[in-house]
C-alpha positions as MATLAB code, in Angstrom:
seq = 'XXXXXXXXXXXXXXXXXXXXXXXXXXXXXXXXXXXXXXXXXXXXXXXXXXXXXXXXXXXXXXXXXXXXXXXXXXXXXXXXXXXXXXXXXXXXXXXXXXXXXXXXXXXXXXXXXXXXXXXXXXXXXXXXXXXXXXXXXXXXXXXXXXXXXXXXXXXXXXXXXXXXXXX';
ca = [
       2.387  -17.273  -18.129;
       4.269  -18.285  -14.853;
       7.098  -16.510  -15.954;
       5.788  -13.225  -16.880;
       3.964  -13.992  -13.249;
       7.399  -14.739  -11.610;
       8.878  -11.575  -12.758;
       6.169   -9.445  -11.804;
       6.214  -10.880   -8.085;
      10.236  -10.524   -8.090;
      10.082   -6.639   -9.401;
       6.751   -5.303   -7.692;
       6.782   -7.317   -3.983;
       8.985   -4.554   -2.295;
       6.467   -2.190   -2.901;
       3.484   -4.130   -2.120;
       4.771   -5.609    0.514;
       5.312   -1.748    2.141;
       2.052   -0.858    0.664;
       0.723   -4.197    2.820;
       2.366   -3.212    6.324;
       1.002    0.142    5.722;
      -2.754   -0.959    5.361;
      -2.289   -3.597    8.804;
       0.368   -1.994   10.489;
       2.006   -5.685   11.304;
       4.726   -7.190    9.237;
       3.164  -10.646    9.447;
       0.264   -9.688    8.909;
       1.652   -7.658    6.104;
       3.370  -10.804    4.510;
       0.087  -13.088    4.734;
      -1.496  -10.477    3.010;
       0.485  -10.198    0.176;
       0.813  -13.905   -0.308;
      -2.801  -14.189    0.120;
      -3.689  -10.989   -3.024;
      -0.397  -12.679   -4.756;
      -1.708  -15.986   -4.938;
      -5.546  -14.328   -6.019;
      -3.938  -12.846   -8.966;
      -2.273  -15.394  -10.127;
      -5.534  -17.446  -10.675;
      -6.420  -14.391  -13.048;
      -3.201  -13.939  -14.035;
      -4.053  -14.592  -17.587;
      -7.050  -11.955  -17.645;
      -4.801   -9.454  -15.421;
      -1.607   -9.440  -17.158;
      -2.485   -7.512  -20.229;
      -3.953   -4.189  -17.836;
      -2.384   -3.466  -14.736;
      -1.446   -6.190  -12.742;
      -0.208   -3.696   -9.621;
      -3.280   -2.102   -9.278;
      -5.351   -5.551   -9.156;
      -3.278   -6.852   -6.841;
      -3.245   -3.662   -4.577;
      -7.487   -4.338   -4.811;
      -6.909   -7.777   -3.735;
      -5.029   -6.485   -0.743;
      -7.759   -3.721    0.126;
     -10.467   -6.057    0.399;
      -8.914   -8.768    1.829;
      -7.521   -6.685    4.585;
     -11.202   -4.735    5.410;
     -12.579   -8.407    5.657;
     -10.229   -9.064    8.041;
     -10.878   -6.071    9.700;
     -14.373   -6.977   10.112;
     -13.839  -10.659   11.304;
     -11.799   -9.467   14.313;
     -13.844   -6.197   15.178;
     -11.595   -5.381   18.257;
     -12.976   -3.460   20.632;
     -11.424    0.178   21.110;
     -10.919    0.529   24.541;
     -10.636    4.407   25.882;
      -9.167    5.485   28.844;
      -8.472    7.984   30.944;
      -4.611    8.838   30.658;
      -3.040    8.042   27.116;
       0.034    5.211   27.643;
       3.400    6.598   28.201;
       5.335    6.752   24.481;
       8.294    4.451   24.439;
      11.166    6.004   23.080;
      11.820    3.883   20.416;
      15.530    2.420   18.996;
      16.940    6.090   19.703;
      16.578    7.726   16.400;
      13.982   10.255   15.065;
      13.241    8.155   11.781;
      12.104    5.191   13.682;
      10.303    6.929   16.640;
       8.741    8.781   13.619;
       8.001    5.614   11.507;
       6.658    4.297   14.613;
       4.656    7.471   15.647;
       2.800    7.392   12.313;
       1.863    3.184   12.107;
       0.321    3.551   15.199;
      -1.378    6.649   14.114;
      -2.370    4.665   10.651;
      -4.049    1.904   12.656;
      -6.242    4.237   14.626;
      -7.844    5.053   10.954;
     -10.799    3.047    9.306;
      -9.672    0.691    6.670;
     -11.059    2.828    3.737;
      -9.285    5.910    5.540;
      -6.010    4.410    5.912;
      -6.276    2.817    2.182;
      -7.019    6.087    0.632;
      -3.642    7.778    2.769;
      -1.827    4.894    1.794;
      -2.506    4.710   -2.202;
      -2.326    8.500   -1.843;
       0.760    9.573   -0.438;
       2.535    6.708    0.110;
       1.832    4.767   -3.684;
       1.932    8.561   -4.764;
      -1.306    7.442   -6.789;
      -3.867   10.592   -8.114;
      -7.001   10.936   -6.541;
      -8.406    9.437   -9.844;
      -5.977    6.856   -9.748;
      -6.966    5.611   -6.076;
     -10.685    5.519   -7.182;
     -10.287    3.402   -9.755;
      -8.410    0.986   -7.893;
     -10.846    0.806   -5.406;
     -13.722    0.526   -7.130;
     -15.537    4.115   -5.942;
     -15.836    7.712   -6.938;
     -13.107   10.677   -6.990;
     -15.623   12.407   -4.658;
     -15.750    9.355   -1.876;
     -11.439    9.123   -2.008;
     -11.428   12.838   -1.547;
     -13.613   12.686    1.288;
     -12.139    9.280    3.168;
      -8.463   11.452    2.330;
      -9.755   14.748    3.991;
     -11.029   12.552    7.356;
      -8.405   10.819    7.358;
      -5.437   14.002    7.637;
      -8.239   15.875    9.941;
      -7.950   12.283   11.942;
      -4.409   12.420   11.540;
      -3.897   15.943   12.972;
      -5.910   14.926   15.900;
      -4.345   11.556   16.752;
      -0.975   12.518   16.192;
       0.098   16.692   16.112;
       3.695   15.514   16.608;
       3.726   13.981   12.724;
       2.477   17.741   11.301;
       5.538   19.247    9.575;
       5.587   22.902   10.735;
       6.630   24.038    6.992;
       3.559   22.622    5.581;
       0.568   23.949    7.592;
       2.760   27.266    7.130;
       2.599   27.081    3.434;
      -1.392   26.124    3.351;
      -1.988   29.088    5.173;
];
């Protein structure tokens, strides 16, 4: 059992940990998540080994994170003039990368779970419900606020080519 555990956490923590800083947008944050759905799942491990042991622990991570979420309840402050954008390290990729965290933490939870599992897990629609626990209906709808969000928040991440092609 702790070896089959073992190998799972060495083969599948790169991707949950980027799935992780994707849902907080914080790479500590990110890493106390993981340990925290890693160390969940292996108290099931026995019961979660035999189905899919990715998908449980990418629950884990959902729910931990919106309780989280709602412990903290920051208040969004608006103002006036948006800040000044910081140019980043000096290349595209990371003032991209950047441009679209900050744009992923202006999302709700479920919003930024369903864009996450979605295009970044490259998980089906039918796929994402399942993992988190809800209809194909409610992930298509959380997935279609959350690009309209997107598109508001942040036109500079909307690649030209592709609202050419959906037209």
């Amino acid at each position: 059992m702790v070896q089959s555990f073992h190998e799972f956490v060495v083969h599948r923590s790169p991707g949950l940990s980027r799935t992780a800083y994707l849902l907080t947008g914080d790479h500590q944050l990110a890493e106390d998540l993981l340990q925290v759905a890693l160390a969940r799942t292996y108290r099931h491990w026995r019961r979660v080994a035999d189905g899919d042991p990715e998908a449980y622990v990418r629950r884990v991570m959902y729910h931990q994170q919106v309780s989280w979420w709602r412990r903290r309840r920051l208040v969004e402050r608006l103002e006036a003039q948006p800040p000044e954008r910081s140019a980043g390290d000096g290349t595209e990729a990371s003032a991209l990368r950047l441009s679209l965290a900050a744009a992923l933490r202006q999302l709700t939870p479920r919003q930024r779970v369903v864009i996450v599992l979605r295009f970044y897990e490259d998980l089906t629609e039918a796929r994402v419900a399942e993992v988190l626990g809800c209809s194909v209906g409610t992930v298509k709808r959380h997935g279609h606020d959350a690009l309209r969000r997107l598109r508001q928040i942040a036109p500079d991440l909307v690649d030209d080519t592709a609202e050419r092609s959906a037209r």
